[in-house]
C-alpha positions in Angstrom: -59.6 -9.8 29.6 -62.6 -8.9 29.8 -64.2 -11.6 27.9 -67.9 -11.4 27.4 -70.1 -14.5 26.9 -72.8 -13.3 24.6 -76.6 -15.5 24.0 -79.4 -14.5 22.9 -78.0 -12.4 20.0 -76.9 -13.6 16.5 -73.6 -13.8 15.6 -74.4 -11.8 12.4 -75.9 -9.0 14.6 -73.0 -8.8 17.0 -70.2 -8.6 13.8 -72.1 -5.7 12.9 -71.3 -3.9 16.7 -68.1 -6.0 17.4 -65.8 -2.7 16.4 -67.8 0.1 17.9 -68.5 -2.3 21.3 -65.1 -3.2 22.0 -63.4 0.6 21.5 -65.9 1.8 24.1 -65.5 -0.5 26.4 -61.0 -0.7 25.9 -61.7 4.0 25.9 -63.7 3.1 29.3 -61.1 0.8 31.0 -58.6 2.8 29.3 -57.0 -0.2 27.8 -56.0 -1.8 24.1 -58.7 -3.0 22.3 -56.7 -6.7 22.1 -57.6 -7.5 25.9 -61.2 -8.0 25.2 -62.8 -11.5 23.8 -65.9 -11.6 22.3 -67.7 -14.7 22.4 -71.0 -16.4 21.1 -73.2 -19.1 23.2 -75.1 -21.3 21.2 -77.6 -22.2 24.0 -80.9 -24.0 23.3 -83.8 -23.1 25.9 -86.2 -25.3 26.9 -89.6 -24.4 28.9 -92.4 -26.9 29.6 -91.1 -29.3 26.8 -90.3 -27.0 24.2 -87.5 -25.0 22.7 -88.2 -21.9 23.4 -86.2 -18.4 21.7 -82.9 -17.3 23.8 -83.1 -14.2 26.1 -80.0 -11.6 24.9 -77.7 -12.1 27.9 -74.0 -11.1 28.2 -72.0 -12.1 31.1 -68.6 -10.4 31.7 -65.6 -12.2 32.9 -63.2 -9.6 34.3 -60.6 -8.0 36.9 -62.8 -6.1 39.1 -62.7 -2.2 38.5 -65.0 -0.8 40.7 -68.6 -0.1 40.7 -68.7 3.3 38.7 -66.6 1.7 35.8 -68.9 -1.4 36.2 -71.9 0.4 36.0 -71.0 2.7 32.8 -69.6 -1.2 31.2 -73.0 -2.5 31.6 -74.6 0.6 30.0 -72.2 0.6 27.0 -73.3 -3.1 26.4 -76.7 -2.2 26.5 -76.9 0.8 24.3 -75.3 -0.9 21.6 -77.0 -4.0 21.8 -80.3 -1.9 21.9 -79.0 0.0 18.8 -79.4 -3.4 17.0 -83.2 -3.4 17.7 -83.1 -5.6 20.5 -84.9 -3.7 23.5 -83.9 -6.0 26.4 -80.7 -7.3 27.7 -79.8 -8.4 30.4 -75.7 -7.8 31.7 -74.4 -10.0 34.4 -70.5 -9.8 36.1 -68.3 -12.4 37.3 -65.1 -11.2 38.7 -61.8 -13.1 39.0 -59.4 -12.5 41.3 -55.9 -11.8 40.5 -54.4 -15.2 42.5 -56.8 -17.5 40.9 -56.3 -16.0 37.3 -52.9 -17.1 35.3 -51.2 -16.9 32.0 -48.6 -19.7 31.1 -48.6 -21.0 34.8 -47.9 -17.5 36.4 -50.3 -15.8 38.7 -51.6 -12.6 37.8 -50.9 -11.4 41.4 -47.5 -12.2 40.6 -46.9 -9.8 37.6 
């Protein structure tokens, strides 16, 4: 945790920015680098009958961790995913809560 849900950018492309990416977002939450997951959406678009290219969009599944953190999370994302010549992204948040999240059966609000 956090695992971001990436589209829109190649799997090739994100390799390249996996290391750097995922140190300054585990620096920012002041965490190991181990709780993050990287993952890549194969998602086909379709617009007025045909397939149509992908929009770069990263969604973040998290514990919430307040807005200033949040905000400086979404612009680490989109530096470095603008440092592999893409020039928009878009960076959405989902938050879980600690009662609805669990590991082996045991609620997170339990720990």
């Amino acid at each position: 945790m956090p695992h971001l849900f990436i589209r829109g950018v190649s799997v090739d492309q994100v390799k390249t920015i996996s290391t750097s990416l995922v140190q300054d977002l585990a620096d920012l939450c002041a965490c190991g680098t181990d709780n993050f997951t990287l993952e890549i959406v194969n998602s086909t678009y379709i617009n007025d009958g045909h397939e149509v290219p992908c929009h770069p969009l990263i969604e973040v599944k998290w514990f919430d961790r307040g807005q200033e953190i949040q905000n400086q999370f979404a612009k680490i994302i989109t530096k470095r995913i603008q440092a592999i010549e893409i020039p928009e992204v878009e960076v959405a948040f989902s938050t879980f809560q600690e009662s609805a999240y669990y590991l082996n059966g045991k609620s997170f609000a339990s720990s």
